[in-house]
PDB file of N, CA, C and O in Angstrom:
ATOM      1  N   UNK A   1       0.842  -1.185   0.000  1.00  0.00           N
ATOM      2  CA  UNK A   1       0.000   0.000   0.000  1.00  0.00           C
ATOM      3  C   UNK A   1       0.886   1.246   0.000  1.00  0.00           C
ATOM      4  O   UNK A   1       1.516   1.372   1.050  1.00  0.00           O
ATOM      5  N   UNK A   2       1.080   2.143  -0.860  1.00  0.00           N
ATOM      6  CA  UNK A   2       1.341   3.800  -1.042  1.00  0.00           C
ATOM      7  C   UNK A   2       0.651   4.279   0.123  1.00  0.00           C
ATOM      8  O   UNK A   2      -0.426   4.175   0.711  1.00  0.00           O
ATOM      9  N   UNK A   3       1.956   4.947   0.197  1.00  0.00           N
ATOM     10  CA  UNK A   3       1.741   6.233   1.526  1.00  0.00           C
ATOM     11  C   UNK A   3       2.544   7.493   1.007  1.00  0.00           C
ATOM     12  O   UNK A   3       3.493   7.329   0.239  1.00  0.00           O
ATOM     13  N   UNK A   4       2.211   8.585   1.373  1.00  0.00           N
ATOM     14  CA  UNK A   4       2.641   9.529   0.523  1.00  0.00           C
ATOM     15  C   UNK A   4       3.535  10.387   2.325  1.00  0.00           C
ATOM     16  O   UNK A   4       3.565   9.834   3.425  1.00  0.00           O
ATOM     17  N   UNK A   5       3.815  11.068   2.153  1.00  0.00           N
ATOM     18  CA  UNK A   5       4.690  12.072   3.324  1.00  0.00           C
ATOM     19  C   UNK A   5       4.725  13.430   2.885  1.00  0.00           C
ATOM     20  O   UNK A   5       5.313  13.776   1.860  1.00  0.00           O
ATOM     21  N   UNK A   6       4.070  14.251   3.685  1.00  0.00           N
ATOM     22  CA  UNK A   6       4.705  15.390   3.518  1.00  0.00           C
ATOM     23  C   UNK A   6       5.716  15.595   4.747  1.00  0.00           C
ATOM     24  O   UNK A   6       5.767  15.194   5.909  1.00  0.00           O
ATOM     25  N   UNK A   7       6.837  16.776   3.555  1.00  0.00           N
ATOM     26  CA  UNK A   7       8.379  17.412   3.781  1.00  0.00           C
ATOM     27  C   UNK A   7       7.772  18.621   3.967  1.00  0.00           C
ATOM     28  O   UNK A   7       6.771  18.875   3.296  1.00  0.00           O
ATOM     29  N   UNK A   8       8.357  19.721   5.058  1.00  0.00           N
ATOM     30  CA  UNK A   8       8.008  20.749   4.980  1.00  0.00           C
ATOM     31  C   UNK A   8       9.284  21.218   5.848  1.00  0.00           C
ATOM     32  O   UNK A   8      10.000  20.548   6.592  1.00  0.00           O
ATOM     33  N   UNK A   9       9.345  22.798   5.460  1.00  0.00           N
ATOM     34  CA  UNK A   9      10.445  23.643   6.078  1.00  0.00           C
ATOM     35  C   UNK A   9      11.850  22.974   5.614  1.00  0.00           C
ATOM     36  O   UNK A   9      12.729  22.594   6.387  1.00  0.00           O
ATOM     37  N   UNK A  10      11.887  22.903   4.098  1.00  0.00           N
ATOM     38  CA  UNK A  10      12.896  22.813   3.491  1.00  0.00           C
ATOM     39  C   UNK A  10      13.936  24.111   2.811  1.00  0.00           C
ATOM     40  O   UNK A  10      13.447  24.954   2.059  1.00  0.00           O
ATOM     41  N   UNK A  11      14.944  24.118   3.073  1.00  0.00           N
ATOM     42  CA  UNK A  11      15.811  25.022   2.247  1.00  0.00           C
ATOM     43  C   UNK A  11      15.227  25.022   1.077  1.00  0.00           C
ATOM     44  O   UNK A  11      14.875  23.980   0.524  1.00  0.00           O
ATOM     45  N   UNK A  12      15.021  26.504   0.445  1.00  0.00           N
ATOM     46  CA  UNK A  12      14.808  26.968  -0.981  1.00  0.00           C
ATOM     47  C   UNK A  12      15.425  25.995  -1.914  1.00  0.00           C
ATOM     48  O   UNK A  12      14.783  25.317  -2.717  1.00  0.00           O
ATOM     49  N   UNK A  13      17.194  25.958  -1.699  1.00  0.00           N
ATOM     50  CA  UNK A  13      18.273  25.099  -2.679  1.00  0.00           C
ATOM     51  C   UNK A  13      18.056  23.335  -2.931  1.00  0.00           C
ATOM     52  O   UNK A  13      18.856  22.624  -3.539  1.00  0.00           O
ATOM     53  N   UNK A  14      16.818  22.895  -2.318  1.00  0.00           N
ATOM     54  CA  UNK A  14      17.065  21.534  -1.752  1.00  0.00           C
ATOM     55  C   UNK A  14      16.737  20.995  -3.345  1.00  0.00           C
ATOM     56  O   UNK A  14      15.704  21.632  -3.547  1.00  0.00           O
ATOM     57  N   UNK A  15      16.911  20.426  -4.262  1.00  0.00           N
ATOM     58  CA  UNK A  15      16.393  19.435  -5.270  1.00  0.00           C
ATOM     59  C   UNK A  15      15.843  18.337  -5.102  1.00  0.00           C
ATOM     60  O   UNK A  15      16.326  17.568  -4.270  1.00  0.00           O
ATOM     61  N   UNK A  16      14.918  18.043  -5.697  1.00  0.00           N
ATOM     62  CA  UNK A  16      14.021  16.580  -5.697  1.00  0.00           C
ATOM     63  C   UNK A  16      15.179  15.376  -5.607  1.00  0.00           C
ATOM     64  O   UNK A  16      15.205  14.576  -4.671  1.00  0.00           O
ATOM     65  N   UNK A  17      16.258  15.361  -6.858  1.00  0.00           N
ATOM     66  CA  UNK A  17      17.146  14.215  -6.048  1.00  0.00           C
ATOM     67  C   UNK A  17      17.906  14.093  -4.922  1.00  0.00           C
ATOM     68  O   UNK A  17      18.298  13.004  -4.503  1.00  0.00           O
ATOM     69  N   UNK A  18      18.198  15.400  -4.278  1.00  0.00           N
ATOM     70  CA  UNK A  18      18.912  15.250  -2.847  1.00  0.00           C
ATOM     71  C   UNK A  18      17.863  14.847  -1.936  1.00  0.00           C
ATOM     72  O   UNK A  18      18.330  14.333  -0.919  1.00  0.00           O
ATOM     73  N   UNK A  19      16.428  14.918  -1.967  1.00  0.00           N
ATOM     74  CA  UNK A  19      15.664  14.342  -1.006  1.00  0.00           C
ATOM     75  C   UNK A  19      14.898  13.094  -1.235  1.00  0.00           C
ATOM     76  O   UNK A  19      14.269  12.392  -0.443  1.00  0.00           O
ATOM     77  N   UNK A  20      15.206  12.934  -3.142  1.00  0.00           N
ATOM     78  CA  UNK A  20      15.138  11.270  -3.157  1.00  0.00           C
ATOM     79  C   UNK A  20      16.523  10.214  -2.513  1.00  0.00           C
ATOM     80  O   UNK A  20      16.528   9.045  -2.127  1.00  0.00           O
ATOM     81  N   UNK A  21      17.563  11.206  -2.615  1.00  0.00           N
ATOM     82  CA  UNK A  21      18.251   9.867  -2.404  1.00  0.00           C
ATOM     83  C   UNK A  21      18.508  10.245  -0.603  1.00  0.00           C
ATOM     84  O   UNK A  21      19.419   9.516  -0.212  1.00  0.00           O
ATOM     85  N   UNK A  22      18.074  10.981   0.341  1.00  0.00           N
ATOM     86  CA  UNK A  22      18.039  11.119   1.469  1.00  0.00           C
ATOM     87  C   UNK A  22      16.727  10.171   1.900  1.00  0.00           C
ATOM     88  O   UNK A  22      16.793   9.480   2.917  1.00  0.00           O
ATOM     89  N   UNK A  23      15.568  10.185   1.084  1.00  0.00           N
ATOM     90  CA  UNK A  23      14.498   9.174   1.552  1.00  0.00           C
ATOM     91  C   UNK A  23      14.378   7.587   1.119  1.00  0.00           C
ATOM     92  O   UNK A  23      13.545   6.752   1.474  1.00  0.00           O
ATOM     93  N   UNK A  24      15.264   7.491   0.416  1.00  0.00           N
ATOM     94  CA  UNK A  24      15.662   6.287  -0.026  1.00  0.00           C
ATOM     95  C   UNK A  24      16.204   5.293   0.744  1.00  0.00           C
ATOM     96  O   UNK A  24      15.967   4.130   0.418  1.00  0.00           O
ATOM     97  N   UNK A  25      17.091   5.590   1.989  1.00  0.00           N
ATOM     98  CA  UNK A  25      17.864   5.045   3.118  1.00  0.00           C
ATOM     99  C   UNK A  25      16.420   4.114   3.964  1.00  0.00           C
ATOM    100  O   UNK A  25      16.738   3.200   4.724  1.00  0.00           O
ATOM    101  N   UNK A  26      15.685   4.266   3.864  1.00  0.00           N
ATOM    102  CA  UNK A  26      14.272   4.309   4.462  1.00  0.00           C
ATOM    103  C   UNK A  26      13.655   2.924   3.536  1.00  0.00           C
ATOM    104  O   UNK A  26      13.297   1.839   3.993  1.00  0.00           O
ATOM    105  N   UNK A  27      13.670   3.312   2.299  1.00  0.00           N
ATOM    106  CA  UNK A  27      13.177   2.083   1.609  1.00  0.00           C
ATOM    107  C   UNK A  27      12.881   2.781  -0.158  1.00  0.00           C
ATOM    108  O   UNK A  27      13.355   3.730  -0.782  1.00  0.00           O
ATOM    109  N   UNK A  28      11.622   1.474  -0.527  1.00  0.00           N
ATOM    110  CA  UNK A  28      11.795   2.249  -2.082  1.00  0.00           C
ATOM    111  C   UNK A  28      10.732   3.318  -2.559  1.00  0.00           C
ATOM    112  O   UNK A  28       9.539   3.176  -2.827  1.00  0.00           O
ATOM    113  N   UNK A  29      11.720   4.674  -2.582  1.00  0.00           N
ATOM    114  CA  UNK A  29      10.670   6.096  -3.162  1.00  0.00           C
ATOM    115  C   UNK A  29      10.202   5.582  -4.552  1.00  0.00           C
ATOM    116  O   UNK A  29      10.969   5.083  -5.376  1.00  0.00           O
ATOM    117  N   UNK A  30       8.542   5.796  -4.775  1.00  0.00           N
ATOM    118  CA  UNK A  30       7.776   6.103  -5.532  1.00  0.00           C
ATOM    119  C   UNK A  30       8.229   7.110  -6.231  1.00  0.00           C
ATOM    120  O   UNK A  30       8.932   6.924  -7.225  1.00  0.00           O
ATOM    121  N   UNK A  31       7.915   8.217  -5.837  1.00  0.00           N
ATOM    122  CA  UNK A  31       8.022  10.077  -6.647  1.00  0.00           C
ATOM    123  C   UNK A  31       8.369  10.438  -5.267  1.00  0.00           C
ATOM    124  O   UNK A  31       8.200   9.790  -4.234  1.00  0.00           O
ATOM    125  N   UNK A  32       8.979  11.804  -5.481  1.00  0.00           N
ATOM    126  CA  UNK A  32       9.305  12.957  -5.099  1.00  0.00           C
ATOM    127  C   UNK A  32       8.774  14.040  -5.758  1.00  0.00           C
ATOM    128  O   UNK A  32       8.563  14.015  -6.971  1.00  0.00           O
ATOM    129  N   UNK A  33       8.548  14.963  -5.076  1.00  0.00           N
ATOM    130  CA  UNK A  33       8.041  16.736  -5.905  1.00  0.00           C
ATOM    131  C   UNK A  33       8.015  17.807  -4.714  1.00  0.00           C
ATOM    132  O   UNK A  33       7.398  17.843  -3.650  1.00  0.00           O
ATOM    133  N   UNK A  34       8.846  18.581  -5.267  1.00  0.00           N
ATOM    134  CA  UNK A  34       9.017  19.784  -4.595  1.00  0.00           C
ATOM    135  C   UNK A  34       7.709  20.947  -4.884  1.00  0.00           C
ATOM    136  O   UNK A  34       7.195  20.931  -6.002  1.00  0.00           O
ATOM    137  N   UNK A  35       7.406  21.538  -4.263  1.00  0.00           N
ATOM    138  CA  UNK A  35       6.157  22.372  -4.821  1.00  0.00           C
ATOM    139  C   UNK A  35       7.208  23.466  -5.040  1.00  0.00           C
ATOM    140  O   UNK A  35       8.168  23.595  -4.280  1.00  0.00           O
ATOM    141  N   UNK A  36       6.934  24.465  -6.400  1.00  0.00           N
ATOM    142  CA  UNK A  36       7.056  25.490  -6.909  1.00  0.00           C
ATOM    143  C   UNK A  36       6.169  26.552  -6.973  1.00  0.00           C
ATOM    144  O   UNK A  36       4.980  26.364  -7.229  1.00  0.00           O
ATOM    145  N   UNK A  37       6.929  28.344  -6.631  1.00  0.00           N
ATOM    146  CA  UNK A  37       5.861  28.966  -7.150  1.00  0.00           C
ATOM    147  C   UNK A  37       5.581  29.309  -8.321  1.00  0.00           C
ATOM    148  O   UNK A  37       6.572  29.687  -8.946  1.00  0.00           O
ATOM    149  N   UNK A  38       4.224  29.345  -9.117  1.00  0.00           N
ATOM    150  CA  UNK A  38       4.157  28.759 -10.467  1.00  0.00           C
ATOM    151  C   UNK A  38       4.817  30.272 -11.171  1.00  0.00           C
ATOM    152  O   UNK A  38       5.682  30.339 -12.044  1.00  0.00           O
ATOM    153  N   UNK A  39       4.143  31.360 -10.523  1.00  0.00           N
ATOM    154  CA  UNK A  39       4.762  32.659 -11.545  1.00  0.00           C
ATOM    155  C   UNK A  39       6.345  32.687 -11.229  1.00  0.00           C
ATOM    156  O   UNK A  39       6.751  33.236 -12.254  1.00  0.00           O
ATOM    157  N   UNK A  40       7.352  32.465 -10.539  1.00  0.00           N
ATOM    158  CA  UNK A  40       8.453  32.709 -10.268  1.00  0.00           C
ATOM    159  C   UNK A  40       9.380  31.115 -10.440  1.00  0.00           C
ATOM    160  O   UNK A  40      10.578  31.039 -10.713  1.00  0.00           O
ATOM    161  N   UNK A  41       8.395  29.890 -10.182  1.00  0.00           N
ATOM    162  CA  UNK A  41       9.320  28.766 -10.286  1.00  0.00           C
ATOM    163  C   UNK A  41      10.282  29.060  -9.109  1.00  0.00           C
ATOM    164  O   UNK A  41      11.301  29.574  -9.570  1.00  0.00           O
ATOM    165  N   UNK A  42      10.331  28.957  -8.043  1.00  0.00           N
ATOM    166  CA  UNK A  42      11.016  28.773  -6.664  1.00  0.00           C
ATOM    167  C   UNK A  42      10.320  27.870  -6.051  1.00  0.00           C
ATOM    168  O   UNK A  42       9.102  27.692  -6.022  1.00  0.00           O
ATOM    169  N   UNK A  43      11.503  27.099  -5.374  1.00  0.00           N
ATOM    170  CA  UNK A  43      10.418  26.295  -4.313  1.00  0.00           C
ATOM    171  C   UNK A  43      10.226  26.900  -3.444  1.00  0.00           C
ATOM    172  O   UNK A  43      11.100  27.577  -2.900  1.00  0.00           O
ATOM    173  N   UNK A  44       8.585  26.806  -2.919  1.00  0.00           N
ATOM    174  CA  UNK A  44       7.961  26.883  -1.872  1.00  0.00           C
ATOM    175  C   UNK A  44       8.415  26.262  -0.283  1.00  0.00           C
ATOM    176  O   UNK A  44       7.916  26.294   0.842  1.00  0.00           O
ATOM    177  N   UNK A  45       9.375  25.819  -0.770  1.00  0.00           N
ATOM    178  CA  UNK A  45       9.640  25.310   1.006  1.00  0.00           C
ATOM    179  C   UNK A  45       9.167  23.889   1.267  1.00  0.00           C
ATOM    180  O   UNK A  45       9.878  23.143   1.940  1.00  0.00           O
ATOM    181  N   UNK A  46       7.959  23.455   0.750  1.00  0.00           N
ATOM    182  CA  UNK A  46       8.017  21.915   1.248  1.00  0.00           C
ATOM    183  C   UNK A  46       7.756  20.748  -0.065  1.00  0.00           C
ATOM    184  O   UNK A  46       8.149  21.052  -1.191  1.00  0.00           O
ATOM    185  N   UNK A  47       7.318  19.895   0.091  1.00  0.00           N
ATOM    186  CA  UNK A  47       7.172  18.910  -1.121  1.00  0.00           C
ATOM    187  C   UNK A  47       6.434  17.387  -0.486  1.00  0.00           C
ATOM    188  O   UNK A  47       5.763  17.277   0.540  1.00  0.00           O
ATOM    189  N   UNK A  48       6.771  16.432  -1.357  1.00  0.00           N
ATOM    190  CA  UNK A  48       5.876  15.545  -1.034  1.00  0.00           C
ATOM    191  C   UNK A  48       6.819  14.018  -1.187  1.00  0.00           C
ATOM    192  O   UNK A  48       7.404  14.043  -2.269  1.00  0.00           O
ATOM    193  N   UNK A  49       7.032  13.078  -0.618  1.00  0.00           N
ATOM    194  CA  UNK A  49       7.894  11.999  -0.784  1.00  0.00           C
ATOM    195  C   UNK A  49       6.738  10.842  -0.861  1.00  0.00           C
ATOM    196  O   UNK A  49       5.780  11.131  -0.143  1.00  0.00           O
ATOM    197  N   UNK A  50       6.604   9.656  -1.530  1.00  0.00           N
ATOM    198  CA  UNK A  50       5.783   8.774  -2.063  1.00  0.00           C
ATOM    199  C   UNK A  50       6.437   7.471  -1.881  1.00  0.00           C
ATOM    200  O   UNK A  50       7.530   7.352  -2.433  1.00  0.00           O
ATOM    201  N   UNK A  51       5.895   6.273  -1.084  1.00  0.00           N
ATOM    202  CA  UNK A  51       6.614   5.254  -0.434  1.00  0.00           C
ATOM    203  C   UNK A  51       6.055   4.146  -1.236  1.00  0.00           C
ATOM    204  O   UNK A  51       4.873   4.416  -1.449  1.00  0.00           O
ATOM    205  N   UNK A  52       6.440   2.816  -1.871  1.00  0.00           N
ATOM    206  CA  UNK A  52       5.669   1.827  -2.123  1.00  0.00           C
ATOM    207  C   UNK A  52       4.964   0.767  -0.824  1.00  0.00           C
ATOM    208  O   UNK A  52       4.300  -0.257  -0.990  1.00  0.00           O
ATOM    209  N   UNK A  53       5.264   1.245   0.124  1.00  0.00           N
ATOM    210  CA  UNK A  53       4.444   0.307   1.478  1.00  0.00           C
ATOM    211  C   UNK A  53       4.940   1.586   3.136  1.00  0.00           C
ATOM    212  O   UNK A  53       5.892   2.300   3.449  1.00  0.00           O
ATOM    213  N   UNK A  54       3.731   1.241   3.660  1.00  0.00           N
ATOM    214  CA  UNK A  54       3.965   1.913   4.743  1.00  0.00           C
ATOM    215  C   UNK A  54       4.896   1.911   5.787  1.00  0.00           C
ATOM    216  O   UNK A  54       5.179   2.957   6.373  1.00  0.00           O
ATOM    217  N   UNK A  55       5.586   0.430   6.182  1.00  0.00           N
ATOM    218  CA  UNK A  55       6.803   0.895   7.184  1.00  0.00           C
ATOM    219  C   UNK A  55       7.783   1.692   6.267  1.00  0.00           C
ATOM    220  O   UNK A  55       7.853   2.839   6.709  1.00  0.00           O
ATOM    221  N   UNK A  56       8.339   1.577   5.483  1.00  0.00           N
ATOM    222  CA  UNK A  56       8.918   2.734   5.224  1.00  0.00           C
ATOM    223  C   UNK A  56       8.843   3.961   5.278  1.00  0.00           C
ATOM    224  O   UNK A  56       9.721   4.733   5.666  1.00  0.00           O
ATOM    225  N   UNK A  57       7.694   4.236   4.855  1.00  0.00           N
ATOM    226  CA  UNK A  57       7.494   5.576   5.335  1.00  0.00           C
ATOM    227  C   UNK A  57       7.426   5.881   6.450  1.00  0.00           C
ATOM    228  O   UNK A  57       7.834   7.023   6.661  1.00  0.00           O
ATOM    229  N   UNK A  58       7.010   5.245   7.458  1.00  0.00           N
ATOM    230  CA  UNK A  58       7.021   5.399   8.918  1.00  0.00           C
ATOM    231  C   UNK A  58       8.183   5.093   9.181  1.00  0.00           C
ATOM    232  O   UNK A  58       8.462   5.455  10.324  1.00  0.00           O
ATOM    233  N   UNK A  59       9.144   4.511   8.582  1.00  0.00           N
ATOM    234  CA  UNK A  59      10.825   4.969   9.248  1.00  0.00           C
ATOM    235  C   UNK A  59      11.396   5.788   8.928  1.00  0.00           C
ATOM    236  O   UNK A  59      12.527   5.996   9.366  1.00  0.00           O
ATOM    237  N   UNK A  60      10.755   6.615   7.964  1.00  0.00           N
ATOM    238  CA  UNK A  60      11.011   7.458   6.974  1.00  0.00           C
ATOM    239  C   UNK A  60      10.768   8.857   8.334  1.00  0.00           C
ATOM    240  O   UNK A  60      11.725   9.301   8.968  1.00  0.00           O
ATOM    241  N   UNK A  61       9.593   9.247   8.497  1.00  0.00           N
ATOM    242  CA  UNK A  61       9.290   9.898   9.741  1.00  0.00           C
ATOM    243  C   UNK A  61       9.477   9.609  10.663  1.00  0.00           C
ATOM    244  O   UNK A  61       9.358  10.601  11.382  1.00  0.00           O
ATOM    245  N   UNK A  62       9.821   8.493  11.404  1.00  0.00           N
ATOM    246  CA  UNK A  62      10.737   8.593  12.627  1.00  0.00           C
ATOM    247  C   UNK A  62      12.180   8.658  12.777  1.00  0.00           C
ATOM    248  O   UNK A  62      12.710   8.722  13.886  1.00  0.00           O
ATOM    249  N   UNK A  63      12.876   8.642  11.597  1.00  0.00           N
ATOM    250  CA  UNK A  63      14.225   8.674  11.250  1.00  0.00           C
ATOM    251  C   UNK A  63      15.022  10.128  10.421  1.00  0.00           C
ATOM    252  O   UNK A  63      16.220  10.351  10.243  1.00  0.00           O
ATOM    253  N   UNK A  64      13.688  11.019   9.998  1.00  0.00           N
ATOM    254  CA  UNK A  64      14.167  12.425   8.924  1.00  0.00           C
ATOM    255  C   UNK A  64      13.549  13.422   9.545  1.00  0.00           C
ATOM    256  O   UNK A  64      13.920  14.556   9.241  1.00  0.00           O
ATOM    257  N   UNK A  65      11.934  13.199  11.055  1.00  0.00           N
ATOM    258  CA  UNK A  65      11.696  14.692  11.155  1.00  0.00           C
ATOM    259  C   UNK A  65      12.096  14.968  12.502  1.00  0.00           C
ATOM    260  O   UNK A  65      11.966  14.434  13.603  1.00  0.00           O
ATOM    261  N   UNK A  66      12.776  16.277  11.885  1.00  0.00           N
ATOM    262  CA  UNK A  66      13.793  17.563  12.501  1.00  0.00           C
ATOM    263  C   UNK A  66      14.706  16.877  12.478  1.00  0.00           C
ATOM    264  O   UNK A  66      15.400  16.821  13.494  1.00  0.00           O
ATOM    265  N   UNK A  67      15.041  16.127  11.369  1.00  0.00           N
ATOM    266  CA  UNK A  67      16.830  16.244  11.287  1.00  0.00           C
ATOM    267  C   UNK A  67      17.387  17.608   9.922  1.00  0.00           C
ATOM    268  O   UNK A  67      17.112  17.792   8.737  1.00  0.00           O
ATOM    269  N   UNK A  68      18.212  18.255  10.881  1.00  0.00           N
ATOM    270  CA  UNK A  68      18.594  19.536   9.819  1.00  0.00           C
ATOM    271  C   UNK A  68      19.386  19.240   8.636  1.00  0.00           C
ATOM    272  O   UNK A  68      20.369  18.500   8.646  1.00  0.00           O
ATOM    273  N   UNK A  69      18.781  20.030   7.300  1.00  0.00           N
ATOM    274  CA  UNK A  69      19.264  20.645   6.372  1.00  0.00           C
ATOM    275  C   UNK A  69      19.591  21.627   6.132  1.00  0.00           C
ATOM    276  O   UNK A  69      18.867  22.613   6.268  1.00  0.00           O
ATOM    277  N   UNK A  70      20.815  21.666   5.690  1.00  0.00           N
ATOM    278  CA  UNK A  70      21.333  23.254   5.384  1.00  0.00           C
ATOM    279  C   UNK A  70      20.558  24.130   6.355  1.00  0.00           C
ATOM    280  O   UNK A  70      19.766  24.949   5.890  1.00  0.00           O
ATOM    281  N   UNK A  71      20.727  24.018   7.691  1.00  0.00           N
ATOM    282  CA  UNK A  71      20.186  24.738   8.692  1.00  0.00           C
ATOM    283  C   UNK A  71      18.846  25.180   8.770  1.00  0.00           C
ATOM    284  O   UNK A  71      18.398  26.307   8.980  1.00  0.00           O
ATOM    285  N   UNK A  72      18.297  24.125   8.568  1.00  0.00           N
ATOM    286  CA  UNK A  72      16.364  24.128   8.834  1.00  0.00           C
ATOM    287  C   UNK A  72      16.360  22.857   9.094  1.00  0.00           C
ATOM    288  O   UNK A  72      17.003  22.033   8.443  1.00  0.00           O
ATOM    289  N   UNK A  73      15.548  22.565  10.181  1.00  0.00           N
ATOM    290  CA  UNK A  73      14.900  21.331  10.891  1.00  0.00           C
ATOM    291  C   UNK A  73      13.887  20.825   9.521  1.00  0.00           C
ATOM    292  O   UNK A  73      13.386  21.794   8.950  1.00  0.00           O
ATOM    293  N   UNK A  74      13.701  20.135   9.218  1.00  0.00           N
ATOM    294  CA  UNK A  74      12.909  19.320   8.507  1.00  0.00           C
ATOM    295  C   UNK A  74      11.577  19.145   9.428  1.00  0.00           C
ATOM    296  O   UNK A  74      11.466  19.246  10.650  1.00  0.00           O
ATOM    297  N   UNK A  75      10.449  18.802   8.278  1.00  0.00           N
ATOM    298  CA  UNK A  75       9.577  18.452   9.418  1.00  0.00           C
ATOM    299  C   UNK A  75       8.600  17.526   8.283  1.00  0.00           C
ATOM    300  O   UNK A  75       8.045  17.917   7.257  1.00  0.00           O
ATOM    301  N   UNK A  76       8.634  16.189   8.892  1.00  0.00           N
ATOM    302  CA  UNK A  76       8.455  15.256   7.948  1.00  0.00           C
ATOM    303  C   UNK A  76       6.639  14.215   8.754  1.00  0.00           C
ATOM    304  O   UNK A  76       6.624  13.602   9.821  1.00  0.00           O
ATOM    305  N   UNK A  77       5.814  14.329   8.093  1.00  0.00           N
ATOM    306  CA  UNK A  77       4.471  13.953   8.666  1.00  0.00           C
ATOM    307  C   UNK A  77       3.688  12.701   7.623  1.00  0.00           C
ATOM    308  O   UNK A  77       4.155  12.579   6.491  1.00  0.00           O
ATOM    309  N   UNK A  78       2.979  12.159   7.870  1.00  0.00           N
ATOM    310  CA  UNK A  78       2.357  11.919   6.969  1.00  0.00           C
ATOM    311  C   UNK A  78       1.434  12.479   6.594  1.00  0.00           C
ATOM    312  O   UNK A  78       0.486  12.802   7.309  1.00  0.00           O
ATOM    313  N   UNK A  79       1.592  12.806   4.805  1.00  0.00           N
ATOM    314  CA  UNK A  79       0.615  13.456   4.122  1.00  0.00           C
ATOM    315  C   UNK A  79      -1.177  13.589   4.564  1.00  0.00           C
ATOM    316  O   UNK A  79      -1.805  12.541   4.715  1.00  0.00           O
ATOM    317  N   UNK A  80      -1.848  14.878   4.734  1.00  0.00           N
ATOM    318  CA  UNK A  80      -3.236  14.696   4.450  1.00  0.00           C
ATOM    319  C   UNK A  80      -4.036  14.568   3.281  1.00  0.00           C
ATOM    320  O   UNK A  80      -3.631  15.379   2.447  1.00  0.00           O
ATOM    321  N   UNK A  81      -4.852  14.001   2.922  1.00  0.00           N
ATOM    322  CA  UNK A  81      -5.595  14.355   1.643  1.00  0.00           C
ATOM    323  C   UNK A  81      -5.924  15.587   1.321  1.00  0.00           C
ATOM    324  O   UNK A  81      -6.491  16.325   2.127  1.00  0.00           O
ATOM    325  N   UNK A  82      -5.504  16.078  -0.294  1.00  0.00           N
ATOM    326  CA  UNK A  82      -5.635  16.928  -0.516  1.00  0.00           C
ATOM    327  C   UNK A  82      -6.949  17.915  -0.491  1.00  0.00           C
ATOM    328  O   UNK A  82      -7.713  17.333  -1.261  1.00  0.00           O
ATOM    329  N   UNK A  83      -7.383  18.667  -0.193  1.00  0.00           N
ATOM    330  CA  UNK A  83      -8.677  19.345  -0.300  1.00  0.00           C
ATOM    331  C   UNK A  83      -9.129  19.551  -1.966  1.00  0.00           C
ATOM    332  O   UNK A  83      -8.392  19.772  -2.927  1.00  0.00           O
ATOM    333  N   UNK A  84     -10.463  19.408  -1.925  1.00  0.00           N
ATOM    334  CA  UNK A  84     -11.200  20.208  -3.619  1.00  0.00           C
ATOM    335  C   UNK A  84     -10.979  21.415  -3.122  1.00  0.00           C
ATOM    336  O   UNK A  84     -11.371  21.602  -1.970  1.00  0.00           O
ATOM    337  N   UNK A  85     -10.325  22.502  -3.821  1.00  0.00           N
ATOM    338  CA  UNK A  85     -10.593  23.946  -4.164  1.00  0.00           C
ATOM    339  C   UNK A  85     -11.191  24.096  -5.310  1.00  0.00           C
ATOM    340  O   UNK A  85     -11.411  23.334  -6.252  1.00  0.00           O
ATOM    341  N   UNK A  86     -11.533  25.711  -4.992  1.00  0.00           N
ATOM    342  CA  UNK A  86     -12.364  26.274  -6.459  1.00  0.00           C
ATOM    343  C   UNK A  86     -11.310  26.661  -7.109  1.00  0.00           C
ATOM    344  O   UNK A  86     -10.184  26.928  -6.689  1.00  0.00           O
ATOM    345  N   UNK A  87     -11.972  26.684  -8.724  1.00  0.00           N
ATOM    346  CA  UNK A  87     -11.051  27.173  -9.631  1.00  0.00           C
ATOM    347  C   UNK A  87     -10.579  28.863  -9.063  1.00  0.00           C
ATOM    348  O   UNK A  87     -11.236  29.710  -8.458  1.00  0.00           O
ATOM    349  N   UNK A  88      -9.376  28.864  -9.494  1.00  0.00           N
ATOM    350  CA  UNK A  88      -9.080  30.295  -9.441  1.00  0.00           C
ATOM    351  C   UNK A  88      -9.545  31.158 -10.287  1.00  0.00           C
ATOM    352  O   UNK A  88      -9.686  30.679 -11.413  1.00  0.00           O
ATOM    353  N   UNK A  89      -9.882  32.408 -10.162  1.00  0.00           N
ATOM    354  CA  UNK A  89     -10.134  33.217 -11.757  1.00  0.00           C
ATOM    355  C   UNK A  89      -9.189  34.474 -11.579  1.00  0.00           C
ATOM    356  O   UNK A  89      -9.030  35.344 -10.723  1.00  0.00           O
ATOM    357  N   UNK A  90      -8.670  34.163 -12.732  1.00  0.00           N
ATOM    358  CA  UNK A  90      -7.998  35.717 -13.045  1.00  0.00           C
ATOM    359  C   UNK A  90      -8.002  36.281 -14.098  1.00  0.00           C
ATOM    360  O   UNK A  90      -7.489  37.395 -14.203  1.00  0.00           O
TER     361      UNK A  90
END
């Protein structure tokens, strides 16, 4: 069973493969994705790590949250389901 994790309070600089192959120690990553902001393309600070079975991911979070990166505590949870929002209009 997939379990997904959210990463949050990540360094701006962090790349999707430095936190695939940091969540990998844990077991085998699905996806990784950093969220971006869409008009500027920066990351937003957190992202999402994707497990093929659940103890991993749960060693995954008892083994990565608040361990520091580039001087920010990590803070590693398991994911909530995403909410429906309304379309945006602009």
């Amino acid at each position: 069973m997939e379990k997904k994790l959210y990463v949050g309070n990540l360094p701006y600089t962090v790349q999707e493969d430095e936190l695939s192959t940091m969540f990998s120690e844990f077991g085998n990553v699905e996806s990784v994705v950093i969220i971006s902001d869409r008009a500027s393309g920066r990351s937003k600070g957190f992202g999402f790590v994707e497990y093929d079975d659940g103890e991993s991911a749960n060693s995954a979070v008892e083994g990565l949250n608040g361990k520091e990166i580039a001087g920010r505590k990590m803070i590693v949870s398991e994911a909530r389901p995403q909410e429906n929002r309304r379309p945006r209009r602009y």
